[in-house]
Steps between C-alpha positions, in 0.01 A plus 500: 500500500166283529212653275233690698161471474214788530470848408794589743728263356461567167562873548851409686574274233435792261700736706816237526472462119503892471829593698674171346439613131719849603801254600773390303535132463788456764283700768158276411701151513679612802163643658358131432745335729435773783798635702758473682874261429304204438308606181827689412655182502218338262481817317878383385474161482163527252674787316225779606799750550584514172788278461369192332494269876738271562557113686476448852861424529537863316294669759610368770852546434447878450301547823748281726166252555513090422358392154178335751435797671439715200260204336304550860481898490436465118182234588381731796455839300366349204274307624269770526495503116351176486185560728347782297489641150701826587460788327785600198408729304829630406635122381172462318640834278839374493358134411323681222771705379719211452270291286458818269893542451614162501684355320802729556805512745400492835737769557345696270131436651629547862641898368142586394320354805731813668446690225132493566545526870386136566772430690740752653818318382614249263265163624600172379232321359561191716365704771186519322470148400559392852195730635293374249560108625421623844194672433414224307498622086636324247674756273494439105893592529804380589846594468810314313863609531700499159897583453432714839215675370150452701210420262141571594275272307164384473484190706345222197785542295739289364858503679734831420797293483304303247459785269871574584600171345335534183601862417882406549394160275357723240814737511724194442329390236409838253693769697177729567164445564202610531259539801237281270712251493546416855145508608435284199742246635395593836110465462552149356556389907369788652166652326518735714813697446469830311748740359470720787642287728808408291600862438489565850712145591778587197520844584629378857759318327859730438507423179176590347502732207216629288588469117176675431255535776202543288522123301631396835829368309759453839841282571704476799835663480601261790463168300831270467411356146350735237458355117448778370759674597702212483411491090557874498870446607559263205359739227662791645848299510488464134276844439584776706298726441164362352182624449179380734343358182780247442557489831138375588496257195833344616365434886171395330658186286563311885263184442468540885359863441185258376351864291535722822620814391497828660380801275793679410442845742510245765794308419681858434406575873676203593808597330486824685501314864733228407828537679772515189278612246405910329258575294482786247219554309403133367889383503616255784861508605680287759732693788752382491516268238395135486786268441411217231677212680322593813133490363512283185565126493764329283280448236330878463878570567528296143231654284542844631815447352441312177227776438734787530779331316208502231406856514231448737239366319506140321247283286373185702686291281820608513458599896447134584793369298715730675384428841500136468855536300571643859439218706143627582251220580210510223223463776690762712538713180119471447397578850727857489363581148113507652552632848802624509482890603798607323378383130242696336351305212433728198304469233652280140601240740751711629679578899648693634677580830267734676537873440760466240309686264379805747780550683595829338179647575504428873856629570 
């Protein structure tokens, strides 16, 4: 629709603009094609019915027409669009709506553009972005897809998949994270990322759990490789039950762990949603129980057993005499007395194997 000029045009413009605000978004991007099959056939193709568009070959295919006819009826009831600056007032609330909400699920967005009568159904957003190219607007959003999930976004951001990436790297590494942590790694490429916008690209992911929402402390239940929990396994193979304080201090002597910790209510939580694991009060058990060959290599195999031969508990001396009277490498035996998360070094020069001396009060 061409813009009028005078007093008479002005007040039909107002008028147009007056019945178009009381229409839902499918009946005002429909309206701006006109009538009839033709702008039916747009309405689908740009997505103004609802249902997110779809190709020409898609179109066509549904309506028995060739993949070149479609592109012609498309051309000839848009092109009207591109003459004028039509009026939308009902996209320009929708538009608006959108920036205030994102980032989120555009699932979730498109339920409260029906909930608040914007649209009469459930509107795919890609109906919206394609009006907005017509009309000419850039919009400040886009939308990603992650693990199936569609992710509205603001459009200057750094790529979701991105931020994917270096969650699941930080869960390799420490187990849990923290939302911090990614946008620090994240701004270092991408200034502009914020911890919005993470939450609402992890939380698409299956796997996403909160450890404790408020210090944004998270991991992904979905991840192949966890160190903690694969450190967990070894102390609970040898200590079964143990309490979170030991527990924490044994996962903490990983070199790798480089002094990231989780604070002890978080790791607790993480014991709770671990598959195989039951907490009760501040006492971890494994369910069922971890088999020592399985998690331990030969040599914890070794001084796991050289410790309990010795009652558990052995001055350095003596513990490296007996290890290396084992066979036991003296660099190897040097490495597992630092990091090792079975061995608990006491104080007198003394250590232990983990838990020995608390078991009784955890059973």
């Amino acid at each position: 629709m061409a813009r009028d000029a005078g007093p008479d045009g002005i007040l039909r413009a107002g008028w147009v603009h007056l019945r178009r605000s009381r229409l839902t978004l499918e009946r005002e991007l429909r309206d701006l094609l006109g009538t009839g099959r033709n702008a039916r056939i747009a309405a689908r193709y740009y997505g103004f019915d609802g249902r997110g568009g779809g190709s020409l070959q898609t179109v066509g295919n549904e309506i028995g027409l060739t993949r070149e006819r479609v592109r012609q009826i498309v051309i000839g009831a848009s092109e009207p669009l591109n003459t004028g600056r039509p009026v939308s007032p009902t996209l320009d609330r929708t538009i608006a709506f959108v920036i205030d909400h994102m980032p989120a699920a555009a699932g979730e967005i498109e339920a409260e553009l029906r909930s608040q009568r914007l649209t009469s159904g459930l509107f795919r957003l890609e109906g919206v972005l394609q009006a907005a190219e017509l009309l000419g607007r850039r919009l400040p959003f886009s939308i990603t897809e992650v693990k199936g999930v569609r992710l509205v976004h603001a459009r200057d951001i750094p790529s979701v998949d991105a931020i994917v990436r270096v969650a699941r790297r930080l869960i390799s590494l420490w187990g849990m994270a923290t939302i911090s942590n990614v946008v620090a790694k994240m701004r270092k490429v991408e200034p502009a990322c914020d911890g919005n916008l993470v939450v609402s690209a992890l939380a698409c992911l299956r796997g996403f759990r909160w450890l404790d929402q408020s210090a944004d402390w998270f991991w992904l239940s979905d991840s192949p490789n966890n160190r903690v929990l694969n450190r967990m396994r070894k102390i609970l193979s040898v200590a079964n039950p143990i309490n979170i304080s030991e527990l924490r201090a044994g996962v903490g002597r990983d070199y790798r762990m480089k002094g990231f910790l989780p604070p002890k209510g978080v790791l607790l939580e993480f014991c709770r949603q671990a598959s195989g694991l039951r907490v009760n009060d501040e006492a971890v058990k494994a369910e069922p129980a971890v088999n020592s060959d399985d998690a331990l290599s030969q040599v914890e195999k070794d001084i796991a057993r050289i410790l309990s031969e010795h009652g558990g508990t052995m001055a350095a001396s003596e513990f490296r005499s007996a290890c290396l009277g084992r066979g036991v490498i003296r660099t190897t035996f040097y490495h597992c007395m630092e990091y090792s998360p079975i061995i608990s070094k006491r104080a007198g020069g003394l250590y232990s194997l983990i838990g020995s001396h608390r078991l009784g009060e955890c059973s």
